[in-house]
C-alpha positions as CSV (number, residue, x, y, z in Angstrom):
1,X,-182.2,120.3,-74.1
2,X,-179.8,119.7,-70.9
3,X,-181.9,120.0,-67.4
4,X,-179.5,120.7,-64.8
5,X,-180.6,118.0,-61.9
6,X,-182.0,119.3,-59.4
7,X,-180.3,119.7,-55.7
8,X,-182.2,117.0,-54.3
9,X,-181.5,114.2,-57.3
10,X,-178.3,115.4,-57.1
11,X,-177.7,115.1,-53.3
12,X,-179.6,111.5,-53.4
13,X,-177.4,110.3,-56.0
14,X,-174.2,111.3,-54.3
15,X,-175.6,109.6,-50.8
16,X,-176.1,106.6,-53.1
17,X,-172.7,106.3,-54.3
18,X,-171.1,106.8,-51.2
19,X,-173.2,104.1,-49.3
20,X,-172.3,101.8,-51.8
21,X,-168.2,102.5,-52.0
22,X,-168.7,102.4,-48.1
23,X,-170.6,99.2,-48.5
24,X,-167.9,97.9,-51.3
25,X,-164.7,98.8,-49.0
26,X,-166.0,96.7,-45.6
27,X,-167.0,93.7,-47.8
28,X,-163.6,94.0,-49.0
29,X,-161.6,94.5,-45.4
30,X,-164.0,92.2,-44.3
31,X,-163.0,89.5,-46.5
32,X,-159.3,90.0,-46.7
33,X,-159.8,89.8,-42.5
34,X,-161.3,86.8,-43.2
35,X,-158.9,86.0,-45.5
36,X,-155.9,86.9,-43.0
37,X,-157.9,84.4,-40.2
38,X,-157.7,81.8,-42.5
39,X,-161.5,81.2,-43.6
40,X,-162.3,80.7,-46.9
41,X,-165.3,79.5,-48.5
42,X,-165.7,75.8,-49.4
43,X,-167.1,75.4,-53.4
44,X,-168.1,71.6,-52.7
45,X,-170.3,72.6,-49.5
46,X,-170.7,76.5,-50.2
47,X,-170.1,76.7,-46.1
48,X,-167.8,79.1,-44.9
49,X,-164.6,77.3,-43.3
50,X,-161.5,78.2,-41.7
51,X,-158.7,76.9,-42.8
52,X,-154.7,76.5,-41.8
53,X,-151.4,78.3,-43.5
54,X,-148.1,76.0,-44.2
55,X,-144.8,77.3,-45.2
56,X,-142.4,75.6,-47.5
57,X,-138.9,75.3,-48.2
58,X,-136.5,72.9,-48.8
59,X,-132.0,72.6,-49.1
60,X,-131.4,72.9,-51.8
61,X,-134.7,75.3,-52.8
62,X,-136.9,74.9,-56.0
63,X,-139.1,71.8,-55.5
64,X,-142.1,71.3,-57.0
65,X,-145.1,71.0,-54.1
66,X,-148.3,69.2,-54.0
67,X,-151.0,68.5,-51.1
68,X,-152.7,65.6,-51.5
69,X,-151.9,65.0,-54.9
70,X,-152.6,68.6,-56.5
71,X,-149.7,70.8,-57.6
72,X,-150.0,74.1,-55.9
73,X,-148.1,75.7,-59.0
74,X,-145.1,77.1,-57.5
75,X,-141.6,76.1,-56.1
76,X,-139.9,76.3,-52.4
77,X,-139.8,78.9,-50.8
78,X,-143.3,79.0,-51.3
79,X,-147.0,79.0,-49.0
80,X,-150.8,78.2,-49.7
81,X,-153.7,77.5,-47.2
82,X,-155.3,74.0,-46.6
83,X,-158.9,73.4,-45.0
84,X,-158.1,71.5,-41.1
85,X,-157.8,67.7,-41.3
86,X,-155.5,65.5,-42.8
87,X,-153.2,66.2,-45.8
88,X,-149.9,64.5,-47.7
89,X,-147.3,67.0,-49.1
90,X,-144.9,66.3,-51.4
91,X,-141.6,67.8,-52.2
92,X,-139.9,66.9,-55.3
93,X,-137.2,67.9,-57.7
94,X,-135.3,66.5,-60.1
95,X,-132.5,64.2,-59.2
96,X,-133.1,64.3,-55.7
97,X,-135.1,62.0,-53.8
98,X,-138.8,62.4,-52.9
99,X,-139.6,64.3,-49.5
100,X,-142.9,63.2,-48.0
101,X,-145.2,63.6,-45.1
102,X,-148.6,63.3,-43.7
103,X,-149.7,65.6,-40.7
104,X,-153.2,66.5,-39.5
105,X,-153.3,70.4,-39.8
106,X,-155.4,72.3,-37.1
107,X,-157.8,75.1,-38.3
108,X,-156.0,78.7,-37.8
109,X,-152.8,77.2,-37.6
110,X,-149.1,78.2,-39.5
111,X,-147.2,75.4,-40.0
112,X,-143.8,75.2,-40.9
113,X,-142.4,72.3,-43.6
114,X,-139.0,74.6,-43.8
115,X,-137.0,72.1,-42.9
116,X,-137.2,69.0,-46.0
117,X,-133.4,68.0,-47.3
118,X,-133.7,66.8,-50.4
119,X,-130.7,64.2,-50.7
120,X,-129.8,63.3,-54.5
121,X,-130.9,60.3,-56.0
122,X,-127.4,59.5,-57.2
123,X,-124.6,59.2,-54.6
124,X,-121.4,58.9,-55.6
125,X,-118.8,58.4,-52.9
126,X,-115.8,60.2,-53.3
127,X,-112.4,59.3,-51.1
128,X,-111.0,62.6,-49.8
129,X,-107.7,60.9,-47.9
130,X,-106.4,57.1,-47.6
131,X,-105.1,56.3,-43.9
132,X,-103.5,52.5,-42.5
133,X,-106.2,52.9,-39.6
134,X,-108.7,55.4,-37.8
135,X,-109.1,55.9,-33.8
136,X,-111.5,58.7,-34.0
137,X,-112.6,61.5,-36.1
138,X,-114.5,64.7,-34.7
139,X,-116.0,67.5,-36.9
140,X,-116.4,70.9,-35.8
141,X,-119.8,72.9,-35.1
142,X,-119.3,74.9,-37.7
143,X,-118.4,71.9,-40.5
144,X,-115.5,73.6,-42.0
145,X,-112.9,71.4,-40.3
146,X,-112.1,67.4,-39.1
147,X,-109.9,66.1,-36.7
148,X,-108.5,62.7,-37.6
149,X,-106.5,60.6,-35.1
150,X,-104.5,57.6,-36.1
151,X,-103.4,56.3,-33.1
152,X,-104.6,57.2,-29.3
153,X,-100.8,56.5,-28.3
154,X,-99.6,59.2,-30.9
155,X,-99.6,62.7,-30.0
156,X,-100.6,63.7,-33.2
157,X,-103.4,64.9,-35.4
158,X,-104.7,65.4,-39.0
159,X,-106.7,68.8,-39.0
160,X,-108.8,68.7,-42.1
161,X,-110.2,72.3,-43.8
162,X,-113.2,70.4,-45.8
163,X,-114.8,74.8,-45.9
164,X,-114.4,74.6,-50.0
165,X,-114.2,71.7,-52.4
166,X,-110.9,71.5,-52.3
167,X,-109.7,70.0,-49.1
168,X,-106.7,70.7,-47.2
169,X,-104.9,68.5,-44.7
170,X,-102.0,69.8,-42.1
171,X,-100.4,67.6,-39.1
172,X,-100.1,68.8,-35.8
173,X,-97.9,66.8,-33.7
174,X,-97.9,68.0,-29.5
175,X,-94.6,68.9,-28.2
176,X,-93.1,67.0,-25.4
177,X,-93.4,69.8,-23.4
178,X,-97.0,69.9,-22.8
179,X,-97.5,66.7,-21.6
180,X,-96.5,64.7,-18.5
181,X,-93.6,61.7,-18.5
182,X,-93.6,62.3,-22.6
183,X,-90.1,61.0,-22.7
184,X,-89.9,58.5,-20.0
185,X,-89.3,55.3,-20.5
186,X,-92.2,52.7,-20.3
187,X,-94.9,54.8,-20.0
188,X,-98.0,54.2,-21.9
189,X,-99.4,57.3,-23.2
190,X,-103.3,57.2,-24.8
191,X,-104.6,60.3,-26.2
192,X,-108.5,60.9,-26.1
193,X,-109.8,64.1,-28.1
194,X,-113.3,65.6,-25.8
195,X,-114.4,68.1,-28.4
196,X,-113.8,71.3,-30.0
197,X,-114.5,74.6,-29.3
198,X,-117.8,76.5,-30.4
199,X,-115.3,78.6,-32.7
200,X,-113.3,75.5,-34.3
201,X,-110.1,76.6,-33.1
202,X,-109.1,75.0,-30.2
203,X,-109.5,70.9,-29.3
204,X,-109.7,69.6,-25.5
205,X,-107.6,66.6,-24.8
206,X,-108.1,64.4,-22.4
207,X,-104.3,62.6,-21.7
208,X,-103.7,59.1,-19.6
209,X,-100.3,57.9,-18.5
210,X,-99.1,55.8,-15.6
211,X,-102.7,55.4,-13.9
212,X,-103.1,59.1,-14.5
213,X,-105.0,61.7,-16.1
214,X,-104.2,65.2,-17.4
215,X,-106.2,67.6,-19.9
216,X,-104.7,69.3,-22.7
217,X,-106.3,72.7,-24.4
218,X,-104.4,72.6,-28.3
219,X,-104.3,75.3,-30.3
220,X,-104.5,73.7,-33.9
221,X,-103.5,77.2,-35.8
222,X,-100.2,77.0,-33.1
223,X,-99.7,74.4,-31.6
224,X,-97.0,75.9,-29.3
225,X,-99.6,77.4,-27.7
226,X,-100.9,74.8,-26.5
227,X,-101.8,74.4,-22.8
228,X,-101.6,71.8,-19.9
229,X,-104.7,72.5,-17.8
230,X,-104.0,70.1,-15.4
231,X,-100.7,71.2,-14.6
232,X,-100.6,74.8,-14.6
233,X,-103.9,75.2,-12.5
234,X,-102.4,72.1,-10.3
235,X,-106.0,70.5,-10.0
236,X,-107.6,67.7,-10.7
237,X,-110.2,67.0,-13.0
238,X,-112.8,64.3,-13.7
239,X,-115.0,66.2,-16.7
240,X,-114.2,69.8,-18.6
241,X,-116.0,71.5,-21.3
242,X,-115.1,74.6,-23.4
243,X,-117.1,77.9,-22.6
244,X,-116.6,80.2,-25.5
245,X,-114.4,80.4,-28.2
246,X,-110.8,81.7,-26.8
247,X,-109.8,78.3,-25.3
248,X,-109.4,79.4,-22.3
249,X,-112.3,79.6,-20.1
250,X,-113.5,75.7,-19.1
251,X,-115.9,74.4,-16.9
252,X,-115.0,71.6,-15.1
253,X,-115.9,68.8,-12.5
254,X,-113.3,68.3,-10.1
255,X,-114.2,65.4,-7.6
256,X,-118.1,66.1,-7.6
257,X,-117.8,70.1,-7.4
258,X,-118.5,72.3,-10.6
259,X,-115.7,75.0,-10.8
260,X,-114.9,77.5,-13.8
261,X,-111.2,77.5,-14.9
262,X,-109.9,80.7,-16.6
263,X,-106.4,79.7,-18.1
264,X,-105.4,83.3,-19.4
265,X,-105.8,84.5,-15.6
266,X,-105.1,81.3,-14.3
267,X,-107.7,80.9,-12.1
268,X,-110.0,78.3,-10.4
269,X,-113.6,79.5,-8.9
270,X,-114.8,78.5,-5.7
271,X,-117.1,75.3,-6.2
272,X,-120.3,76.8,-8.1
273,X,-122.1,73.5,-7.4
274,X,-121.2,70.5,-4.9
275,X,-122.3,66.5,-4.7
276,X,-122.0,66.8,-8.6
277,X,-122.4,63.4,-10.8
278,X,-122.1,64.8,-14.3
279,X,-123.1,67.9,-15.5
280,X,-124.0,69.6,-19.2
281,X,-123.3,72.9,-20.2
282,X,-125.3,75.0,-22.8
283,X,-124.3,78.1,-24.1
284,X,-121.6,79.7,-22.1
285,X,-122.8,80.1,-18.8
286,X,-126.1,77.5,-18.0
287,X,-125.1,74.6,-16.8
288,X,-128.2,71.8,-15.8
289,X,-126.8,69.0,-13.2
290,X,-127.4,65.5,-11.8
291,X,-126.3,65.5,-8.1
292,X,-127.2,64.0,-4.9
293,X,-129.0,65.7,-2.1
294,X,-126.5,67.1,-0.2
295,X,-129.0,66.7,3.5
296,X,-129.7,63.6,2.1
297,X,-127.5,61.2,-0.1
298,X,-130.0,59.0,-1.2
299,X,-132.1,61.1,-2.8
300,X,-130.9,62.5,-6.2
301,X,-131.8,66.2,-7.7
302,X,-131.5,67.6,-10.7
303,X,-130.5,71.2,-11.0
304,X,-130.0,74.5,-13.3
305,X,-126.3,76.8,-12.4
306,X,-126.1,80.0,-14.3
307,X,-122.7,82.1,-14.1
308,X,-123.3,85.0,-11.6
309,X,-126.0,82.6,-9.4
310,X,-125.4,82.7,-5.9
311,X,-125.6,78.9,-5.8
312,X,-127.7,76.6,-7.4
313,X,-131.2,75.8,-8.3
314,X,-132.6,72.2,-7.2
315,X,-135.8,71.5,-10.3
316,X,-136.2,68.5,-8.8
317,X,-135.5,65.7,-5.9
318,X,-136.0,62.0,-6.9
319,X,-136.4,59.4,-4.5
320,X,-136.4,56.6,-7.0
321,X,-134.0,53.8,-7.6
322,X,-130.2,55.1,-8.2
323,X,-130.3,52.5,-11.4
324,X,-133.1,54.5,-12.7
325,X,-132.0,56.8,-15.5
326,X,-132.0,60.3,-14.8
327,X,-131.1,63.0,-17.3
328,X,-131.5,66.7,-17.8
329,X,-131.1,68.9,-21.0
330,X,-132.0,72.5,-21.3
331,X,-132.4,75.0,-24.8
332,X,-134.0,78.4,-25.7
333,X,-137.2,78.6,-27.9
334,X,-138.4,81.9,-29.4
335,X,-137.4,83.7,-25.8
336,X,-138.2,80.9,-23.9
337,X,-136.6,78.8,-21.6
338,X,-137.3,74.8,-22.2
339,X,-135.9,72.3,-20.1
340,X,-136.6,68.7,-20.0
341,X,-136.2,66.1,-17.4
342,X,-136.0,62.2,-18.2
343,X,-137.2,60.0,-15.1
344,X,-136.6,56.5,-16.0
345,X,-139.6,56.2,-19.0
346,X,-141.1,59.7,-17.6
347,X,-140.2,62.7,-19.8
348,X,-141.4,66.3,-18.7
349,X,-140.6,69.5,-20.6
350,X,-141.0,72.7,-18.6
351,X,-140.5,76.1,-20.1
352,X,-140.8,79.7,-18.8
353,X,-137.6,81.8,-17.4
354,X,-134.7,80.0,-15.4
355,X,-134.9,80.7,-11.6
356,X,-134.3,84.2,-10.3
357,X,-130.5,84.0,-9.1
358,X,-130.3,83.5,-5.1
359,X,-133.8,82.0,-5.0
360,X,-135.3,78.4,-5.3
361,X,-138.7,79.7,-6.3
362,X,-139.1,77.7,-9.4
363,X,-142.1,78.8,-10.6
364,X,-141.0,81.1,-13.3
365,X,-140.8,77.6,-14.9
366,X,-144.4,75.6,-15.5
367,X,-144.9,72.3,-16.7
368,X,-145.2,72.3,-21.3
369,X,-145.7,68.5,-21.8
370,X,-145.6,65.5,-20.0
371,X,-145.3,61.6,-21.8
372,X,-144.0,58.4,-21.1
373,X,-141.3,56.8,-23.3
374,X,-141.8,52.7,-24.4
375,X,-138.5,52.5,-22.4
376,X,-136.1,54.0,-19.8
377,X,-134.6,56.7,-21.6
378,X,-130.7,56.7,-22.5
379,X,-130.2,59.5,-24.5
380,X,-132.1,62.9,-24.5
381,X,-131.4,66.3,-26.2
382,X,-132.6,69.1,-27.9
383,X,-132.1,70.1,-31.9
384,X,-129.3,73.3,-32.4
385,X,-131.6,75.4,-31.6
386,X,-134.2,74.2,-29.5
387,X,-137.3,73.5,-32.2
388,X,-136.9,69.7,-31.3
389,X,-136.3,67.2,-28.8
390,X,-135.2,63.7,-29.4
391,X,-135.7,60.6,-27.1
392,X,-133.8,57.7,-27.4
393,X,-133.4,53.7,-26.0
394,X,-132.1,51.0,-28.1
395,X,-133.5,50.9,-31.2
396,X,-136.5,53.1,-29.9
397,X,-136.8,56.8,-30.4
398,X,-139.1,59.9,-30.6
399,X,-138.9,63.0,-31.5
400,X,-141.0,66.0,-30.4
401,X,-141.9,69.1,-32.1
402,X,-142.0,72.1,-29.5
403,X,-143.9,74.4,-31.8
404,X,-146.8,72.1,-32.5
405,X,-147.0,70.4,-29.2
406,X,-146.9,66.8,-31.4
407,X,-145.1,64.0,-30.1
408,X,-144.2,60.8,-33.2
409,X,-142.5,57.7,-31.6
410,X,-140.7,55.5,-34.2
411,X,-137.6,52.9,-34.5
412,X,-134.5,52.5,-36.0
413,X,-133.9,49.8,-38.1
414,X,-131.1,47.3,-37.3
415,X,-130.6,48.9,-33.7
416,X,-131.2,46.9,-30.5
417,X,-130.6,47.4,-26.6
418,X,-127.0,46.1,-27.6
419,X,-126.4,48.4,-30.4
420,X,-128.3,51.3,-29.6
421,X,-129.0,53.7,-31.9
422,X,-127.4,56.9,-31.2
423,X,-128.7,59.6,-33.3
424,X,-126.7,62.6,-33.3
425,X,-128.0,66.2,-34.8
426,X,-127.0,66.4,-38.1
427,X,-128.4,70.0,-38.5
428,X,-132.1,71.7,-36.5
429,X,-134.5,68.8,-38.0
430,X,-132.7,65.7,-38.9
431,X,-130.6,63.0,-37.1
432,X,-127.9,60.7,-38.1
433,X,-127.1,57.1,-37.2
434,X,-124.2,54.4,-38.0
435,X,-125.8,51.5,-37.3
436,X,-125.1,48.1,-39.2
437,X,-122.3,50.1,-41.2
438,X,-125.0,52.7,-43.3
439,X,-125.3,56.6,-43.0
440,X,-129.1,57.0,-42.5
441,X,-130.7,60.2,-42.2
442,X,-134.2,60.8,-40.6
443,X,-136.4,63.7,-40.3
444,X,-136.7,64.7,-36.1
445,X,-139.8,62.9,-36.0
446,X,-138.2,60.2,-37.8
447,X,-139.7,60.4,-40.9
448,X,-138.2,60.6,-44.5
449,X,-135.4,57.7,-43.9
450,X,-132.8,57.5,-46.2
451,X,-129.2,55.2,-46.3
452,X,-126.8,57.8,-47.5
453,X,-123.9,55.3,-48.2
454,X,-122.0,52.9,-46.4
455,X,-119.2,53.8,-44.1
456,X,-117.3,52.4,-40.9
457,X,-119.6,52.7,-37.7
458,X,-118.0,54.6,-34.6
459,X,-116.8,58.0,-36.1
460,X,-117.9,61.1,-36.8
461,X,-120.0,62.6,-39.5
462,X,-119.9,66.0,-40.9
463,X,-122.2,68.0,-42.8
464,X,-120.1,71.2,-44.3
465,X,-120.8,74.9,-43.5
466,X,-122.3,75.5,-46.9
467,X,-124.1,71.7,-47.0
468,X,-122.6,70.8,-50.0
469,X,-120.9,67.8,-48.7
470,X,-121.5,65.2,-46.0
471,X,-118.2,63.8,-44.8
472,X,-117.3,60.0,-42.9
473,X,-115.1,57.8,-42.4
474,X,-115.2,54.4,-44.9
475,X,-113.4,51.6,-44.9
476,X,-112.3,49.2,-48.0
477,X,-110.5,46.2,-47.5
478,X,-107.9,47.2,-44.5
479,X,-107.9,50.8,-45.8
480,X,-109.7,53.7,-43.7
481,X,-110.9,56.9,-46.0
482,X,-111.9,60.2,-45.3
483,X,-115.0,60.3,-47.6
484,X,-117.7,62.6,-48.9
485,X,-121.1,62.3,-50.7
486,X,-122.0,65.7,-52.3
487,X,-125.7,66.2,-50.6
488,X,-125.9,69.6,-53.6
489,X,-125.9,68.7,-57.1
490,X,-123.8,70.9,-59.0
């Protein structure tokens, strides 16, 4: 017969339950907060351990991964955790080549292996266009189009649209109306092409005749359009570089002052920055310096000009040889300011928030990392976006990794003082070079190094907006191509 339980039993049982779903739900957030730290528990020593969280991917997506020889059972895009130490991971997938890399994870950590380009195994070379000879080539930022120039005497210009398979090719010849003493007699003409704009539309010229020098702004989509800088701002100019994408905006050095040129308007500024040697500009509107000290000569600064400043920001004076290397190359990172400075083999990287405008209080800027290079430093410059900076002398180079604070100093084979290196971005994480006639691509730390194909050193190469297809410039027998090696299989 049923017994009703008494109010007691009944009450006892219900604190019971209670205490234990309590207990069950903090062992539970408990863990999964462990879990979320990154500690887990070791099965060979039974001790609790913390451990680190990696991130893969890889262009094109869908390779197999493996840490230290284990599978971790799924494809790119794809995570798991490792214990702190350190571990080999793999990328592979078939008919590409294998991606690799060994890096001592801390405890705690997230580390990103985003960034692995899987380049086929297989590479074909395909010629796009046949030419008699090649001065220069220059793709834009965007890789949907090439400029090929023939001759530097010739006012003209192959523009290439290489944004879908099939590839497109229109001539743009410069009327004689744009540049000086085009049709007098016995005047050399040479024709040097600076760069594009940041929207692909519009190419800066730089044009020498009779001793002299003018700059031309063409307009590749009209080439009517085109302008004479030189002439219809009457000014002389050492050094100009686009700001912006409307072709006519310009920075430029004129003499050793810094001056902004507005073409529509046609305007000159008053000098933004005097006792100029060479300048950089990032963005639109930053521009870092190397200069001379205008109280006293012999001392060279370095300096940071924003547009709207009141005048300049000296970083820093150096009293050191003038044959000493100096550079200075500035970025953005995740909202901060990074910008480093190359003293002969000394490299510092300071980050914070440029200079207040109107004051020379730097220390909204604070020193990230310090290291000496093997050699004075020739080359120096951050990845697209800031994640990396590359180091470069000869043959030497390094490449350091902003996130993780890790510096990896390697060499490039078959490059000497003589033939330096030169590695250009190819995209955020991996460089380029042309040395000894091969397209090699390296990871920024200079890891992963493959020969794409052969090709004729001195030119540009292009990787396309949808990095499909790497573009160069080949040469068989006395022939110059236009060619491509498709980096996607189909």
């Amino acid at each position: 017969m049923y017994r009703r339980p008494s109010r007691k039993r009944e009450l006892i049982k219900r604190t019971f339950v209670y205490t234990a779903m309590t207990l069950l739900v903090a062992i539970i957030v408990t863990g999964l907060i462990f879990i979320i730290l990154g500690y887990r528990i070791d099965t060979q020593s039974g001790q609790i351990e913390r451990s680190a969280l990696l991130q893969y991917d890889s262009t094109p997506n869908g390779a197999a991964v493996s840490v230290d020889g284990s599978a971790i059972g799924s494809a790119t895009p794809t995570k798991n955790t490792v214990l702190a130490g350190s571990h080999k991971f793999v990328m592979q997938k078939d008919g590409y080549e294998t991606w690799q890399k060994t890096l001592d994870i801390k405890a705690g950590t997230l580390t990103w292996l985003n960034y692995a380009r899987l380049v086929p195994k297989v590479r074909p070379v395909a010629a796009v266009a046949s030419y008699p000879t090649v001065h220069a080539s220059l793709g834009t930022l965007d890789g949907q189009t090439i400029m090929i120039q023939q001759d530097p005497a010739i006012p003209e210009f192959q523009i290439i649209d290489v944004s879908s398979d099939s590839v497109k090719s229109t001539t743009i010849t410069l009327p004689t109306t744009l540049y000086s003493d085009a049709t007098t007699a016995g005047v050399t003409h040479s024709f040097k092409v600076d760069q594009w704009d940041s929207g692909g539309r519009y190419l800066l010229v730089e044009h020498t005749y009779a001793s002299k020098t003018e700059w031309l702004v063409v307009d590749t989509q009209d080439v009517n359009s085109s302008k004479n800088v030189s002439k219809s701002l009457d000014i002389g100019i050492n050094y100009a570089t686009f700001s912006g994408t409307s072709g006519d905006i310009l920075y430029a050095l004129t003499g050793s002052d810094i001056r902004k040129l507005d073409l529509s308007a046609g305007t000159i500024s008053r000098s933004l920055v005097s006792h100029v040697s060479s300048f950089e500009l990032y963005e639109t509107n930053v521009i870092t310096y190397i200069g001379t000290d205008q109280t006293t000569p012999t001392s060279r600064v370095v300096g940071l000009y924003r547009e709207g400043d009141s005048k300049s920001h000296i970083l820093r004076t150096i009293t050191d040889s003038a044959s000493t290397p100096l550079h200075v190359t500035t970025a953005r990172y995740y909202n901060k300011d990074y910008i480093a400075i190359t003293d002969g083999k000394k490299v510092d990287i300071l980050y914070g928030s440029y200079p207040a405008s109107g004051s020379q209080d730097n220390s909204s800027l604070s020193l990230f990392a310090s290291f000496d290079f093997v050699a004075d430093v020739q080359q120096v410059s951050f990845s697209p976006t800031g994640f990396y900076l590359a180091v470069q002398s000869g043959a030497q180079f390094a490449g350091y990794d902003i996130e993780h604070k890790t510096l990896t100093e390697s060499s490039v084979a078959g490059a000497s003082d003589k033939t330096p290196a030169n590695l250009k971005w190819l995209d955020e994480a991996h460089l380029w070079s042309d040395v000894g006639g091969n397209l090699s691509m390296r990871d920024f730390d200079g890891a992963n190094v493959i020969n794409i194909n052969s090709l004729a050193s001195g030119y540009d190469v292009t990787l396309t907006h949808n990095e499909r297809y790497l573009y160069s410039i080949g040469k068989i027998g006395d022939v110059y191509q236009l060619q491509r090696v498709r980096m996607i299989l189909p």
